[in-house]
C-alpha positions as CSV (number, residue, x, y, z in Angstrom):
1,X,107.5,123.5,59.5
2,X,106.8,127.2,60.4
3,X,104.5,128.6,63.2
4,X,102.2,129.5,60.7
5,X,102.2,126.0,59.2
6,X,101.8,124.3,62.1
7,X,99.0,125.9,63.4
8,X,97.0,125.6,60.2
9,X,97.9,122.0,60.2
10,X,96.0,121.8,63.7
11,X,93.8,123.7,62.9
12,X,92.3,121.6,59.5
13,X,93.1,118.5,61.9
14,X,90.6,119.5,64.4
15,X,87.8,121.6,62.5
16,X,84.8,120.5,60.5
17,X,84.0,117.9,63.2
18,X,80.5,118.5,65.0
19,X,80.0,120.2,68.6
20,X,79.0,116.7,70.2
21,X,82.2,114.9,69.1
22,X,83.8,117.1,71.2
23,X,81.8,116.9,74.3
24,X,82.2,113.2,73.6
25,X,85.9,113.3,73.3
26,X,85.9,115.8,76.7
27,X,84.4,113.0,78.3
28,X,86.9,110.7,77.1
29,X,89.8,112.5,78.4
30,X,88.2,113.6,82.1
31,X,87.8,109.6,82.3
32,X,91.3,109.1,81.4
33,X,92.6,111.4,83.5
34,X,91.3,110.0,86.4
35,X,92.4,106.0,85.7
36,X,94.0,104.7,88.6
37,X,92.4,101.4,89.2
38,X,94.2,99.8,86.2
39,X,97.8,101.8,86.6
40,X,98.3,101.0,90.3
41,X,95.7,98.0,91.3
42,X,99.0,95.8,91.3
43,X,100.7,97.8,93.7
44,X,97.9,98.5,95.8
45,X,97.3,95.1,96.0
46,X,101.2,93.6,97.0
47,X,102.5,96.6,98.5
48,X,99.8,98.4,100.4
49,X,97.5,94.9,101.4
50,X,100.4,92.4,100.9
51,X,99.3,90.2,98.9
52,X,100.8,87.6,96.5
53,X,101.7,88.5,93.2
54,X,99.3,85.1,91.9
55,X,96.5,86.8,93.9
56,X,97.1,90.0,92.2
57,X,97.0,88.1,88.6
58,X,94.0,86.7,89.6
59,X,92.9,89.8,90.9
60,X,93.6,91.4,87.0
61,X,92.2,88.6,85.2
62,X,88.9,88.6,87.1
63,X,88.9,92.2,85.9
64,X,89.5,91.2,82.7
65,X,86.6,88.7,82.6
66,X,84.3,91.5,83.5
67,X,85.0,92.7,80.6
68,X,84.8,90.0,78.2
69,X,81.4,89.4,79.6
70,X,80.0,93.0,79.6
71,X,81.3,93.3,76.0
72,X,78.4,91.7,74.0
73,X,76.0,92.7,76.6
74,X,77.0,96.4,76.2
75,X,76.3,96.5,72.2
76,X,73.0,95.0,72.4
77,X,72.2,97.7,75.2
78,X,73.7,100.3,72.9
79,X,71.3,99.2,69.6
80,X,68.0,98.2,72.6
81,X,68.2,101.1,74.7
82,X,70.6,103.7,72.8
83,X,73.9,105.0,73.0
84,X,73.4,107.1,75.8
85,X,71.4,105.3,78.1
86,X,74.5,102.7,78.2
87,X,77.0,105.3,78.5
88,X,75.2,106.7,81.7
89,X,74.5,103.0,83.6
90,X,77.8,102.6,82.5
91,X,79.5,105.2,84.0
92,X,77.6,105.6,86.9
93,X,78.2,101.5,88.1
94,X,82.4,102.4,87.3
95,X,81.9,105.3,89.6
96,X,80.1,102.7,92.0
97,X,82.0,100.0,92.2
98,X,85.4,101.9,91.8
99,X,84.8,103.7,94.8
100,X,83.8,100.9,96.4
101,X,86.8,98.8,95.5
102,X,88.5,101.2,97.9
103,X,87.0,100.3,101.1
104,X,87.0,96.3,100.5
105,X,89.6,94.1,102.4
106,X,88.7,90.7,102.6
107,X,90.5,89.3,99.6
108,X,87.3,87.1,98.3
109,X,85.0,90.9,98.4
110,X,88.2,92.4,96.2
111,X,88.3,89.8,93.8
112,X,84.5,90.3,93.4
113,X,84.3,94.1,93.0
114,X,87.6,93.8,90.7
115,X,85.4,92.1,88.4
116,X,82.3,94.0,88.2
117,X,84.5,96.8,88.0
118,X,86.3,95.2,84.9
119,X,82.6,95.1,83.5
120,X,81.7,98.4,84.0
121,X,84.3,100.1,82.7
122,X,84.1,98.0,79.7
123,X,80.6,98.5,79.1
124,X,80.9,102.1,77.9
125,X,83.0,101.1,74.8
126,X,80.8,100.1,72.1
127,X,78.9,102.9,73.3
128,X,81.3,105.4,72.4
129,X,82.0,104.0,69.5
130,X,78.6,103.7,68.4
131,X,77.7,107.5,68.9
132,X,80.8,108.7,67.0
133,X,79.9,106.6,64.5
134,X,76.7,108.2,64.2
135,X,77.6,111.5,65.1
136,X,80.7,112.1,62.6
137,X,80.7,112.2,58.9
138,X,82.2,108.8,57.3
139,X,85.1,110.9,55.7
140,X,86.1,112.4,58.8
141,X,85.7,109.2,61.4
142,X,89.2,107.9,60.8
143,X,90.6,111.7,62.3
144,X,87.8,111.9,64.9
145,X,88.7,107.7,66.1
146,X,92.3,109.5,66.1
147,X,91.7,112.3,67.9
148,X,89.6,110.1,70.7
149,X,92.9,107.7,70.7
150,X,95.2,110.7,71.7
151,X,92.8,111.7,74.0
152,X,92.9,108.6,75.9
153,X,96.6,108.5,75.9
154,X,97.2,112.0,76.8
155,X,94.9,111.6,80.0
156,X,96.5,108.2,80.9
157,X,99.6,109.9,80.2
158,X,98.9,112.6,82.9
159,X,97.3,109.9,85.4
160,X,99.6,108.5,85.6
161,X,102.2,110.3,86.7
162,X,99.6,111.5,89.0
163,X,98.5,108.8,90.9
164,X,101.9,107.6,91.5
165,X,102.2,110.6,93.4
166,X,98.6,110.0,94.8
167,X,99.1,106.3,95.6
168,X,102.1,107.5,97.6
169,X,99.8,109.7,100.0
170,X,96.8,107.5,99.8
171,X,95.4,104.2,97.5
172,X,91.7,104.7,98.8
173,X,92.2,108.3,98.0
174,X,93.2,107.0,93.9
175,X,90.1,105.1,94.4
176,X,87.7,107.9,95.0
177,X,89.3,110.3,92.4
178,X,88.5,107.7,89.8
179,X,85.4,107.4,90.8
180,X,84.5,111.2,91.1
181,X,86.0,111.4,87.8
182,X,84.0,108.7,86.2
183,X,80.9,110.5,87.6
184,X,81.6,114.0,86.1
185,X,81.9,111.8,82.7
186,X,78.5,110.7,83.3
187,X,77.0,114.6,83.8
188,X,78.7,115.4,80.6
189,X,76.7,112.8,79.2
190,X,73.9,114.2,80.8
191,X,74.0,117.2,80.3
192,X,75.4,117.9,76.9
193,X,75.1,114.4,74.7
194,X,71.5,113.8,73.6
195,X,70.5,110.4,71.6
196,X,72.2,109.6,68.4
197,X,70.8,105.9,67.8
198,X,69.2,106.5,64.2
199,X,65.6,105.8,64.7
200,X,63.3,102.5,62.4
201,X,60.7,105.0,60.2
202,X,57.9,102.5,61.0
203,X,58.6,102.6,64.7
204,X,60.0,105.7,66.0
205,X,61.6,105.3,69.6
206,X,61.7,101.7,68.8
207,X,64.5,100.1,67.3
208,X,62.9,97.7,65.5
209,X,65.2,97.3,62.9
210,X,68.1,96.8,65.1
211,X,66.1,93.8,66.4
212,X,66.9,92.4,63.3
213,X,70.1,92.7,63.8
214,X,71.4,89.9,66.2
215,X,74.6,88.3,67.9
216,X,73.8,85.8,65.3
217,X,74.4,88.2,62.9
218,X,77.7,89.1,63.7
219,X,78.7,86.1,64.0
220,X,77.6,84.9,60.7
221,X,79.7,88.1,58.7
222,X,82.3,85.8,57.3
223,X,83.9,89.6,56.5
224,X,83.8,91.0,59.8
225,X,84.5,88.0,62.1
226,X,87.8,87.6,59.9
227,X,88.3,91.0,61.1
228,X,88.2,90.8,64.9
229,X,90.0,87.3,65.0
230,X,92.8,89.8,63.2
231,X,92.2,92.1,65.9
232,X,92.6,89.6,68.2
233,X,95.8,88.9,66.9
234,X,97.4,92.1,66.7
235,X,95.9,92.7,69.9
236,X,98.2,90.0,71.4
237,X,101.1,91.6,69.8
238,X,100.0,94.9,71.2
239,X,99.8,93.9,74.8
240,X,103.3,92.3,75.2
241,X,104.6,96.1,75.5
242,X,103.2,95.9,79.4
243,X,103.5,92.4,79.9
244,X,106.3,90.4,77.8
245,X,108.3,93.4,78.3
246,X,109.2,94.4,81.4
247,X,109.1,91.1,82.5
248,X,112.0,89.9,79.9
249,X,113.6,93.2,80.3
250,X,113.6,92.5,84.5
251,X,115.3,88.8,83.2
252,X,117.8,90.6,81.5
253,X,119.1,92.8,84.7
254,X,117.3,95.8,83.7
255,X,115.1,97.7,86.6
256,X,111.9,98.7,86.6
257,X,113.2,102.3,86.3
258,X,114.8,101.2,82.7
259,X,111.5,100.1,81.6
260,X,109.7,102.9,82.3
261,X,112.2,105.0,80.4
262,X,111.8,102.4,77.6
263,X,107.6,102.4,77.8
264,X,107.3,106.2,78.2
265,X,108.0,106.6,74.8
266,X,105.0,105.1,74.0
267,X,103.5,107.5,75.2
268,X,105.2,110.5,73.9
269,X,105.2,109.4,70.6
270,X,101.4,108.9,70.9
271,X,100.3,112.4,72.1
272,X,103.4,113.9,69.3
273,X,102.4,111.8,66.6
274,X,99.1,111.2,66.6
275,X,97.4,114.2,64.6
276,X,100.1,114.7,62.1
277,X,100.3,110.9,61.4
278,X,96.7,110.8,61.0
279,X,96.6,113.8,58.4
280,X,98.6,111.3,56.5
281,X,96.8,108.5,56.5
282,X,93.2,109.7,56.6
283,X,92.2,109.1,53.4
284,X,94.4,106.4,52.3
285,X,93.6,102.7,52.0
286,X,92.8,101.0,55.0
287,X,93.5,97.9,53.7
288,X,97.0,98.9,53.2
289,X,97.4,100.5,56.4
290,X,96.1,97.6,58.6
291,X,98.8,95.1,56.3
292,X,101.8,97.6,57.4
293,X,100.6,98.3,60.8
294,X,100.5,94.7,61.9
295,X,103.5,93.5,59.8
296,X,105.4,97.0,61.7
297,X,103.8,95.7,65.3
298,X,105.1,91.8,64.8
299,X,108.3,92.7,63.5
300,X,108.9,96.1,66.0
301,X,108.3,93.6,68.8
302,X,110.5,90.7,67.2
303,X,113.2,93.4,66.9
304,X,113.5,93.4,70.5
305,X,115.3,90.1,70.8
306,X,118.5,92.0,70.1
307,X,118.1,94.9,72.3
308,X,120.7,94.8,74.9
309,X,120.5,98.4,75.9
310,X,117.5,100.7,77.3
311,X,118.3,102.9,74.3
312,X,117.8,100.2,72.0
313,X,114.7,98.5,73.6
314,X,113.4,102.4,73.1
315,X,113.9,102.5,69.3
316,X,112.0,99.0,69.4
317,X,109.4,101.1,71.0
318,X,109.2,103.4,68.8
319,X,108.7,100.9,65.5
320,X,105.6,99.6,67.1
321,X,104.3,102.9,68.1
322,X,104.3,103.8,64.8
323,X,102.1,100.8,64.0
324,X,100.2,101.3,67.1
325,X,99.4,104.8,65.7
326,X,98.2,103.8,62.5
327,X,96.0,101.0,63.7
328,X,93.9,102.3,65.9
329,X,92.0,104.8,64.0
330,X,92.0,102.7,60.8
331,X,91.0,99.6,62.2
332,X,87.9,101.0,64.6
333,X,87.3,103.0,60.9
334,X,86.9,99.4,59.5
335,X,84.8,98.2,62.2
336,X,82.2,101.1,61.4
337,X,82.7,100.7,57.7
338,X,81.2,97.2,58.1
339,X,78.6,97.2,60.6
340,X,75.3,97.8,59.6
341,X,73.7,101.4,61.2
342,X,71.0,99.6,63.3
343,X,74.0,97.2,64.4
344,X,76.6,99.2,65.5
345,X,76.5,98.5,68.9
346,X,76.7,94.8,68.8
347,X,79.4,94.8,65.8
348,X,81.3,97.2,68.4
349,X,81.0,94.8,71.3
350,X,82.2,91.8,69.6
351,X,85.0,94.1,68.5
352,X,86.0,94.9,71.6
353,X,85.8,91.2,73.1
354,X,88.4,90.7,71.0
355,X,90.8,92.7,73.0
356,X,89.3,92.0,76.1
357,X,89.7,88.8,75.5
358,X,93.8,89.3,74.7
359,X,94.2,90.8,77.4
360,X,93.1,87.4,79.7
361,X,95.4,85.8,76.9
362,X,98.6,87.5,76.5
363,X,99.7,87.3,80.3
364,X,99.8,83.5,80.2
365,X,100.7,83.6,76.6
366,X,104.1,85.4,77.6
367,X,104.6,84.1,81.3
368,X,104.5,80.3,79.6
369,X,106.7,81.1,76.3
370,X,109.1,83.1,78.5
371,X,108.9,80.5,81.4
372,X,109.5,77.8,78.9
373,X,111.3,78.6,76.3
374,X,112.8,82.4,76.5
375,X,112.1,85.9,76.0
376,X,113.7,85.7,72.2
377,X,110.8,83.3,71.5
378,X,108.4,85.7,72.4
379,X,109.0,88.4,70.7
380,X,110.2,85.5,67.4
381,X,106.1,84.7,68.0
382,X,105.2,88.2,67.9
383,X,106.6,88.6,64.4
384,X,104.8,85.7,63.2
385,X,101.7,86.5,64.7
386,X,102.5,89.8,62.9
387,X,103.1,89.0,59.6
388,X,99.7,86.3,60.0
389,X,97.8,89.5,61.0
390,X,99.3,91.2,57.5
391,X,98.3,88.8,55.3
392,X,95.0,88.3,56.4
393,X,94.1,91.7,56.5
394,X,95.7,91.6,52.8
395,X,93.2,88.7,51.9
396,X,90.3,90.5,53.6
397,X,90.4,93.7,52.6
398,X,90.0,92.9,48.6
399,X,86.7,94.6,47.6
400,X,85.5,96.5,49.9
401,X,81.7,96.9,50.3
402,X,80.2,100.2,50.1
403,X,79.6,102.2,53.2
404,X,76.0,102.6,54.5
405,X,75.4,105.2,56.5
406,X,71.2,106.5,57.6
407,X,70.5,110.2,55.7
408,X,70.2,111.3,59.6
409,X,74.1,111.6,59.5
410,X,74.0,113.1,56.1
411,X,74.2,117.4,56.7
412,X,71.8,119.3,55.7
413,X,72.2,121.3,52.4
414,X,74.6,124.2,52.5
415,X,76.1,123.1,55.6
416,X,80.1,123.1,56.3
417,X,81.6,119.7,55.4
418,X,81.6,118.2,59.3
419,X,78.4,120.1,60.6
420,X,75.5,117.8,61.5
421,X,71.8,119.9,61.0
422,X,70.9,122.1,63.5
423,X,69.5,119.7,66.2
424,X,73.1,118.2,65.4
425,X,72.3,114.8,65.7
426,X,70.7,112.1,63.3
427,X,67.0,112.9,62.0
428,X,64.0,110.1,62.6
429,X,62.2,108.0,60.5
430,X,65.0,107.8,57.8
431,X,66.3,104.9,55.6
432,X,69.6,103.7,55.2
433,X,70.9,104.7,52.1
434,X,74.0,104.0,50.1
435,X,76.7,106.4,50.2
436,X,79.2,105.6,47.1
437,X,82.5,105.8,48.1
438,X,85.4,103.4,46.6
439,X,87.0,100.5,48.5
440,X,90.4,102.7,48.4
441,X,91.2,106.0,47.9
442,X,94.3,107.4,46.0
443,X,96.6,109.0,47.9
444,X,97.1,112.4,48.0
């Protein structure tokens, strides 16, 4: 591809999105560039406070309960109180009770802040996800859900690098970074991201409508339930790249220097990939691309029972990147595609409880199999899993319902494709209406 060609191809992959998506996505990428907690918290806590590796495991699970818990409460918050109410209590408690993470030493106070930590951060995600929802047109979410994932992996991509150079001089130092971070996230917020939440016509500022809309709810959409046990699935597959991995790989003989030449391709491929993969896929069936995705995750991970060299544990890598690259975007697509607009935030928590909730699964999913039975099980389970996760999404995904979306997202007349009205958010006191758009979409 020439210069030319490739600038034009950025160019129509970021335009036509509106001005608060991209405040939204600078948030996103100032917060990941300042992770630390979750890259070194390990570390910290066996090599700088020497403890035991079982007290750092319960350290990172305690985390991860946080934010199993926080999950559900976070999307009723986001349809109650609004998106960006959440987003700033949110934000400012990470910034809280990162920094003070820092300063504790008794192990039982660590433990403790770990977790309200784990909730925090976790709260702001059906937050997000709720506002781009509302903010972006429905043809254009699967590239803005894209563009958001590369942001978050080009700022943990540059973290971390960082902060092993940070941890080096100074943990507590990490620690407050993070947290200032965090906190310049929540001025964004502030500062340039007013309310999106699409207002009830018969009770402005009110939700009312949204109150109809209960946990209850979610959990009675045969539809959509189906879709986050899937998620859950292929979330399990997902997270064995950071924990069945280097663990089998450090079995094998290989040192932790191998594996992060393995894993950093991950990452490359991710912040390479990303946008050109997603101008491919962005208005293809997501049906489709949620079968191949999870049949390319199980099987890229089952592929790694015959890597015997770094080089080949990287091409393994790279097979489920690709999936990895494809999934995210469609799938949180699918998750806005069938929550209803006054229910966004609670169909977004339950969503992502079900990868908070693999996370606290998959580490004594692959330290038992591996313990047990072998690292070639693992990833033999991971293709399974896979190919499960294909064929339900195949069953699933027949007949897809229309998409609703509130006239409050629809632009005004005579605007740009991808330009919200003036006051670029959402109008008040509009009803849902039915936009008609086909279950799949030929490709181009």
């Amino acid at each position: 591809m020439s210069v030319d060609g490739l600038r034009r191809a950025v160019r129509e992959s970021v335009s036509g999105l509106p001005r608060e998506f991209w405040w939204l996505w600078t948030s996103t990428l100032v917060n990941r560039l300042g992770a630390f907690v979750a890259t070194f918290m390990a570390l910290y806590l066996t090599l700088d406070r020497g403890y035991s590796a079982s007290y750092a495991g319960l350290v990172a699970a305690l985390h991860g309960l946080g934010g199993v818990i926080s999950s559900l409460g976070a999307g009723v918050m986001t349809d109650r109180l609004g998106r960006r109410p959440t987003l700033l209590v949110a934000q400012t408690a990470t910034a809280l009770s990162v920094a003070l993470l820092g300063f504790m030493r008794d192990p039982v106070a660590i433990a403790a802040v770990a977790f309200l930590v784990g909730m925090a951060s976790n709260a702001s995600r059906p937050a997000v996800q709720a506002m781009m929802a509302d903010i972006v047109r429905p043809e254009d979410r699967i590239r803005a859900f894209s563009l958001n994932y590369w942001a978050i992996n080009l700022g943990f991509a540059i973290s971390s690098a960082g902060a092993g150079f940070i941890a080096e001089y100074s943990y507590l130092a990490g620690f407050l970074i993070e947290a200032g971070m965090t906190l310049v996230c929540a001025v964004l917020v502030f500062v340039k991201l007013p309310e999106s939440r699409p207002e009830d016509k018969d009770s402005p500022g009110v939700s009312g409508e949204s109150g109809s809309v209960s946990l209850l709810t979610v959990l009675r959409d045969g539809r959509y339930m189906g879709v986050v046990g899937l998620s859950f699935l292929v979330a399990l597959v997902f997270q064995q790249g950071y924990l069945g991995l280097p663990v089998a790989m450090g079995e094998a003989g290989f040192t932790p220097a191998d594996f992060g030449t393995a894993i950093a391709v991950n990452g490359v491929l991710i912040v390479v990939l990303q946008i050109p993969v997603t101008r491919f896929i962005e208005h293809r069936d997501p049906g489709r691309l949620l079968v191949v995705s999870s049949l390319l995750a199980g099987y890229g991970f089952g592929l790694t029972a015959f890597a015997g060299s770094v080089g080949v544990f990287a091409l393994t890598v790279c097979v489920w990147t690709l999936a990895e690259i494809v999934n995210a975007p469609t799938q949180t697509g699918l998750v806005v595609r069938l929550s209803p607009v006054h229910g966004r935030g609670r169909y977004q928590g339950m969503y992502t409880m079900s990868w908070a909730v693999a996370s606290l699964v998959a580490p004594l999913m692959s330290g038992f199999v591996i313990d047990h039975w072998g690292a070639e099980w693992l990833w033999g389970m991971c293709a399974v899993v896979g190919t499960v996760a294909g064929l339900g999404y195949g069953l699933l995904m027949r007949r897809l319902p229309e998409e609703e979306i509130s006239k409050g997202e629809l632009p005004e007349e005579g605007l740009p494709k991808g330009e919200l009205p003036k006051e670029g958010l959402p109008r008040e006191g509009k009803e849902a209406v039915v936009v008609e758009k086909t279950a799949e979409v030929s490709a181009s």
